[in-house]
C-alpha positions in Angstrom: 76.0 115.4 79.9 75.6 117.4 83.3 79.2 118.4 84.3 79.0 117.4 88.1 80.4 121.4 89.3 77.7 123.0 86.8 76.5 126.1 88.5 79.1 126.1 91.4 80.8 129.8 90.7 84.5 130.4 91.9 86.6 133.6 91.5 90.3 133.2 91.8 93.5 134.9 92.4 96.2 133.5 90.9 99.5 132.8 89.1 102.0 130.6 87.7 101.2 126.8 88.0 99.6 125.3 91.4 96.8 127.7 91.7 96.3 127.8 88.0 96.0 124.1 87.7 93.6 123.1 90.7 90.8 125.5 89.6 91.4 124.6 85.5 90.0 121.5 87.0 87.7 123.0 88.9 86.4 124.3 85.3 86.9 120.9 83.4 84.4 119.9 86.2 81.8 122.7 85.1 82.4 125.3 87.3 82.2 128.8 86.2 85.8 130.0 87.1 86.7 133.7 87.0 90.3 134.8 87.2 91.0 138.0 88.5 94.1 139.7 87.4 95.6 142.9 88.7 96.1 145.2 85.8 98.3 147.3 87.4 101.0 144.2 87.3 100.4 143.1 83.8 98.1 140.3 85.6 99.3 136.4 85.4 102.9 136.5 85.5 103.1 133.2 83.6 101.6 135.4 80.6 105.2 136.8 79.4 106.4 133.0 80.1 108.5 132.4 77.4 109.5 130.4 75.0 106.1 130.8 72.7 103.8 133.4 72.9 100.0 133.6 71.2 100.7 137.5 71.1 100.6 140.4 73.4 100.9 139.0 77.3 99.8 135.4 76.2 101.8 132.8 76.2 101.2 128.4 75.2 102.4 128.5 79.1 99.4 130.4 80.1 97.4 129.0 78.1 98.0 125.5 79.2 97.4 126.3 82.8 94.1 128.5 82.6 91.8 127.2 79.5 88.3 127.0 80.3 88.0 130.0 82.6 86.6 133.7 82.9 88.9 136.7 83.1 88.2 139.7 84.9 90.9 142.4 85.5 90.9 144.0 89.3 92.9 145.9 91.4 92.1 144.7 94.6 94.8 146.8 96.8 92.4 149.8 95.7 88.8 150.9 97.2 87.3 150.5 94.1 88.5 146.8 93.6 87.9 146.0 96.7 83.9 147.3 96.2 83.6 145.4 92.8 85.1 142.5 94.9 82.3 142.5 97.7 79.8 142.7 94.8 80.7 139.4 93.2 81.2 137.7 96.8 77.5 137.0 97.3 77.2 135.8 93.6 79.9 133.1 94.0 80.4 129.6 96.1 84.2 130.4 96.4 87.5 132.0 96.2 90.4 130.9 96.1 94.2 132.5 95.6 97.5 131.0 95.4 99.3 134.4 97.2 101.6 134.4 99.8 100.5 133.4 103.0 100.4 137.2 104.4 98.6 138.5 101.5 94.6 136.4 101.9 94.2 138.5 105.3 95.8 141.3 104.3 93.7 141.7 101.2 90.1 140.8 102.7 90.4 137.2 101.0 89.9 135.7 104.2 86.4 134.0 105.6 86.9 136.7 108.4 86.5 139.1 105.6 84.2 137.6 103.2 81.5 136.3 105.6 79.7 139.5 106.0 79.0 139.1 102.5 78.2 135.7 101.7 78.1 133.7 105.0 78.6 130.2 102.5 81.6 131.9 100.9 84.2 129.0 101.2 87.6 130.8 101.2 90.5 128.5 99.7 94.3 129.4 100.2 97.0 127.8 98.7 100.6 129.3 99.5 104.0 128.2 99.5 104.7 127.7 103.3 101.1 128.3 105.0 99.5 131.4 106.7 100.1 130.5 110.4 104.1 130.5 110.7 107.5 132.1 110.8 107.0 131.6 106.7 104.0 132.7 105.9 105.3 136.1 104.0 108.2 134.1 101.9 107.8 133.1 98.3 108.3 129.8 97.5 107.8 127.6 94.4 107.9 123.7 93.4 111.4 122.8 92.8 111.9 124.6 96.7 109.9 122.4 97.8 111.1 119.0 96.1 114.8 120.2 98.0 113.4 120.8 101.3 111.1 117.8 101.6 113.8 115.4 100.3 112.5 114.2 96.4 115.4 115.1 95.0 117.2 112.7 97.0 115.5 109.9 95.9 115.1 111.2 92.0 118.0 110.3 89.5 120.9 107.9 89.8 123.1 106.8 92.2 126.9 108.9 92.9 124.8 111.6 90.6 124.2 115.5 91.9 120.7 115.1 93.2 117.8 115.8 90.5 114.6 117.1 90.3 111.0 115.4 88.9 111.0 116.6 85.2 107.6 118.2 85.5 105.9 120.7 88.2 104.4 117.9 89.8 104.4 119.7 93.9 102.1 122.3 92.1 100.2 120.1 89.7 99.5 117.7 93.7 99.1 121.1 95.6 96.4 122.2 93.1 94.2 119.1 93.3 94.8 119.3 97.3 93.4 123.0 96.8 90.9 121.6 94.8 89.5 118.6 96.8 89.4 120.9 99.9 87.3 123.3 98.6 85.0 121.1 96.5 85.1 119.1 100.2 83.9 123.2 102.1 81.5 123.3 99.4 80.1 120.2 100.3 79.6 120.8 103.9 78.9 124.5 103.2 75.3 123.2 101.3 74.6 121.4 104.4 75.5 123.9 106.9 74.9 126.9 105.4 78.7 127.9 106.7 81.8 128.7 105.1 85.2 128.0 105.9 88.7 128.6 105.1 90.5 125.9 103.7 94.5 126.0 103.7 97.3 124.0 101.6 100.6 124.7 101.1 103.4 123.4 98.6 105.4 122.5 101.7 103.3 120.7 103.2 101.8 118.7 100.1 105.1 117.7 99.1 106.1 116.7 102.8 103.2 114.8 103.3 103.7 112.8 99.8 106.8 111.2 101.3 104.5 108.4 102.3 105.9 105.1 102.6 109.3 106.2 102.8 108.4 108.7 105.0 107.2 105.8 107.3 110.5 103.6 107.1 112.0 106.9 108.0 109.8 107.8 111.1 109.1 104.2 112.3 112.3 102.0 111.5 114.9 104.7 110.9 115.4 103.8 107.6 117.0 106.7 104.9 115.5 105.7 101.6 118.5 106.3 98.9 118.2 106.5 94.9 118.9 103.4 93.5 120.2 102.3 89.9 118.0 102.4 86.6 114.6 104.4 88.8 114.7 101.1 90.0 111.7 100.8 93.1 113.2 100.3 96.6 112.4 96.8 97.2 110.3 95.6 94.7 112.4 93.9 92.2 112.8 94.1 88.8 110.5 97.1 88.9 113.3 99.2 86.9 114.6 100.8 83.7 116.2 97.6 81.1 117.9 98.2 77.6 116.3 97.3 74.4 118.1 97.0 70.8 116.9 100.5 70.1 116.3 101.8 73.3 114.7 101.4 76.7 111.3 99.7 79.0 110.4 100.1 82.2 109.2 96.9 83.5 107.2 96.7 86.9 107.3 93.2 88.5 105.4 94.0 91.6 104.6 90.7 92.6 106.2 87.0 92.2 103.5 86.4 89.5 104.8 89.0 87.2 108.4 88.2 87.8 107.2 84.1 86.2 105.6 85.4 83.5 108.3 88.1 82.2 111.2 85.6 82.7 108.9 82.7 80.2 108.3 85.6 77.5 111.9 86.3 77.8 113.0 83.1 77.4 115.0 82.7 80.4 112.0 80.5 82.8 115.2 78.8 84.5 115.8 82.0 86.5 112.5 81.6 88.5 114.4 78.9 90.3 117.7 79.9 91.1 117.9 80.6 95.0 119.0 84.4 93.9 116.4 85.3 91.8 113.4 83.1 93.7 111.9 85.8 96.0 111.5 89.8 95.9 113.8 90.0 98.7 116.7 87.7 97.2 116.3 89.6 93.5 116.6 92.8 95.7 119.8 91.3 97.3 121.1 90.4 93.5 119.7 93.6 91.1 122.9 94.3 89.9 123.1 90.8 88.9 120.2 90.8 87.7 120.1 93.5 85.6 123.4 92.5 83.2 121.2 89.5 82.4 117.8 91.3 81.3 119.8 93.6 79.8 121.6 90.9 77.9 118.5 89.4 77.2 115.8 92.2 75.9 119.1 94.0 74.1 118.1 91.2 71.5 115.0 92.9 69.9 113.0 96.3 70.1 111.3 98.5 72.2 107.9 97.5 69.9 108.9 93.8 70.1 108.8 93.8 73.8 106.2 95.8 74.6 104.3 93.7 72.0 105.6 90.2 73.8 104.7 91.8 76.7 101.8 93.6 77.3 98.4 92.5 79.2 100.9 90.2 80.4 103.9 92.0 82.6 103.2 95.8 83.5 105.7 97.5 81.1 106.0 100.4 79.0 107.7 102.2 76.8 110.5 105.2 77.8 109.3 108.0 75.5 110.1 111.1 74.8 107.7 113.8 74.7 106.5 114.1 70.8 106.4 110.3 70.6 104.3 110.4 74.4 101.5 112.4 72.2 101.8 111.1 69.0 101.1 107.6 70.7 98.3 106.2 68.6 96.4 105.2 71.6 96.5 108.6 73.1 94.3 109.6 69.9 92.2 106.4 70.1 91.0 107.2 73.6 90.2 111.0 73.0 93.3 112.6 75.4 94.1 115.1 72.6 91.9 117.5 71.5 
């Protein structure tokens, strides 16, 4: 099968996660990928990220963020990088770095720069805080962002400290954002015969993710809170219940749902009661509402309900990380390899 980026060429200057992860996909995609890494630093920080390492300056960490790509080592802050830089420019459709925002134009990364050499050259830039502000020469990295742009304040429980996503996920969002814009230059670049720069920032991915709450916010004034058990802000039960051995998240997005889960459950009376008959009255009565479903799936399993469940209710299992990839239909559908 024709991977749909065969023969698109993209060098890269980058570290750590964000960067890292929007040109891996780049290279799932098919395009040729090569990472340059200044010797004179030891290259890709994340290469002495603990805890496991593959050997000397390799690391699982690295690994997982860069498979699939090329690897060329280049000083870049001397002539002769800077000479064996302008030689690959007109070979390649792109290339992209994840530096500070000062460092693109300061290191002839720019489309100002770059142009001269390959006029289609689409130069991407992902930074912390951008290239055009008071920020532009401060580091930054994903858990900053999920402080400053408010997830932590709706992530965890209630009467908690405030908590942060599990995962990376501003850099894994930012890299895709860094992606899709320069797959997007690309595009016009073929029809044009022009490249751009194209700029995303962690701050200003994570910021614009806010979405609907962000809108309550803006429009109605409305502070969007954590609330008990991950529990959605209006939708209702879309939340975390007890099991006999453990825990499901069940999604009731619409009334439909809500019908079918309380008949599998045994309880079809509480469609009818005034609190529980419409989103917004089971949103008035959640606390309510969850003693009884815990109550009620505390009876049997995880496996049972899921079981009782599924193609029926949106639910899933809460798992922890070994039993997420030892999950049998992980391996039926080809996700590990």
């Amino acid at each position: 099968m024709r991977l749909p980026l065969a023969g698109v060429r993209v060098i890269t200057l980058e570290q750590f996660g964000a960067g890292p992860y929007g040109s891996m996909n780049l290279a799932d995609m098919g395009a040729e990928v090569i990472k340059i890494e200044n010797p004179a630093t030891g290259g890709d920080a994340s290469r002495s990220m603990g805890p496991h390492f593959l050997g000397p300056n390799d690391s699982e960490y690295f690994q997982s963020l860069n498979y699939n790509k090329r690897s060329l080592t280049l000083n870049l802050k001397t002539a002769e990088g800077q000479a064996v830089l302008h030689r690959l420019v007109p070979t390649v459709d792109a290339v992209a770095n994840n530096l500070r925002g000062n460092q693109p134009a300061a290191l002839g990364l720019d489309y100002a720069t770059l142009k001269s050499f390959n006029p289609k050259v689409v130069c991407a830039h992902l930074s912390a805080y951008g290239r055009d502000n008071e920020r532009a020469d401060w580091p930054g990295y994903d858990y900053l962002m999920q402080a400053e742009a408010g997830f932590l304040s709706v992530t965890g429980e209630p009467d908690t400290p405030p908590a942060r996503f599990g995962l990376s996920i501003i850099d894994f969002m930012t890299g895709m954002t860094l992606a899709f814009g320069l797959v997007s230059a690309l595009f016009d670049a073929a029809r044009s015969g022009e490249g751009r720069d194209v700029d995303v920032s962690l701050f200003d991915v994570a910021l614009s993710n806010l979405t609907y709450p962000g809108s309550w916010f803006l429009n109605s004034g409305t502070v969007t809170g954590r609330a008990p058990r991950g529990a959605h802000p209006t939708a209702t039960p879309v939340q975390l219940v007890k099991t006999a051995d453990g825990w499901i998240f069940l999604m009731c997005m619409m009334d439909k749902f809500w019908q079918l889960l309380v008949s599998v459950i045994g309880s079809p009376a509480w469609a009818h009661e005034q609190r529980f008959a419409t989103m917004a009255s089971r949103r008035e009565h959640r606390d309510a509402l969850t003693v009884l479903l815990d109550d009620a799936l505390s009876q049997q399993s995880t496996a049972h309900w899921v079981e009782a469940l599924s193609g029926k209710v949106p639910v899933a299992p809460v798992y922890d990380i070994q039993q997420a990839l030892d999950n049998p239909f992980v391996h039926r559908i080809g996700m590990v390899q």
